[in-house]
N, C-alpha and C positions, 0 to 999 in steps of 0.2 A: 188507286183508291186510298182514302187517306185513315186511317190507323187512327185507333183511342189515345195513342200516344203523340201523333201528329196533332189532331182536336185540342189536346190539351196543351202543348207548346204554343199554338197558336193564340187558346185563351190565354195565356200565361203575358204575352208579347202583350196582347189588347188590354188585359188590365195595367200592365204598366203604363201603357200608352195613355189610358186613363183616368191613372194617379198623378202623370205627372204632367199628361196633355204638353207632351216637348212637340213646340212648330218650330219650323222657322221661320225664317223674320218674311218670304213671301206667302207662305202658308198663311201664319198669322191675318197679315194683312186683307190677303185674298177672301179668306174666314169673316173678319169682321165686317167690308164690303157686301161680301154677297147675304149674311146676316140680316146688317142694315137694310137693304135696298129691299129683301124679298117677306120682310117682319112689315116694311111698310106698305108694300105693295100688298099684300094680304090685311093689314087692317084699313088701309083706305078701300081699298075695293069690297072690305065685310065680309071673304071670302073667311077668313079667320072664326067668326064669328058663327059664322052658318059651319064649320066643320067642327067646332065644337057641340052647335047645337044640336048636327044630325049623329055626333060620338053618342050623345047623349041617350035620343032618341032608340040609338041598337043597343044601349046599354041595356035600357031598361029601368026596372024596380029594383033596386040593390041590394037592399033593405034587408032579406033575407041571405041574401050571397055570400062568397067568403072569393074575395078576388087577386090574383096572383099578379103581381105587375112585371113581367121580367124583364130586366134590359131598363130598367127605367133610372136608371143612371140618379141624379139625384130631383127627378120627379119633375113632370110640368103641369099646365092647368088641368091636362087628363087627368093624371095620376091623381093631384088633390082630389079633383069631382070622386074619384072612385072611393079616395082614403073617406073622405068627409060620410061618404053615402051607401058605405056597403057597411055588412054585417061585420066582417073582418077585414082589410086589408094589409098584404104581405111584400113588398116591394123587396126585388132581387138585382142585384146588379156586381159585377166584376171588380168595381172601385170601392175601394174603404172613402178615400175622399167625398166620393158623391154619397155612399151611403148616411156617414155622417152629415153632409148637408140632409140630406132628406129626411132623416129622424130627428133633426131639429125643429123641423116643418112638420113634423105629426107628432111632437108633442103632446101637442091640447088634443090629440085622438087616443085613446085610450085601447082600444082594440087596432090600430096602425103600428105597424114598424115596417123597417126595412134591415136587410140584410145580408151581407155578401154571399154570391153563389158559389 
């Protein structure tokens, strides 16, 4: 069983992994392939389209909410919908890098930020 102290080594390792995202050079490659091929096979096929529609859908009215985004590293089309459309939005993530990206992207939100966990 793994220990509050194990938990935390382990986040420790994943945020660096995600500040400084080191691949190597088949990692890398590997990464951008399967990216490419499976970004496009989801927008030709509309599948992309229809799982944002039905995020949307269980989201709800926001309007009122105040919504926690965790893990959302430095934010995608979800995470905008929820900043743009909730009462509050709090975005958490491991990376200072990504964080910075993503609070440059909620900017123009005035009740939006993000913040390392």
């Amino acid at each position: 069983m793994k220990t509050s102290k194990d938990i935390i080594e382990t986040n420790k390792k994943q945020k660096e992994f995600y500040n400084t995202k080191k691949k190597n050079l088949a990692t890398r490659l590997w990464s951008r392939l399967r990216e490419k091929t499976l970004k496009g096979i989801r927008q030709n096929s509309g599948m992309q389209q229809q799982y944002y529609d039905l995020h949307k859908v269980w989201f709800g009215d926001l309007s009122t909410k105040k919504v926690l985004d965790l893990g959302c590293y430095a934010g995608n089309t979800l995470s905008m919908y929820l900043a743009e459309n909730s009462k509050s939005y709090l975005g958490l993530d491991l990376s200072e890098v990504a964080i910075e990206k993503l609070n440059k992207r909620l900017e123009h939100l005035p009740h939006a930020k993000a913040d390392r966990s």
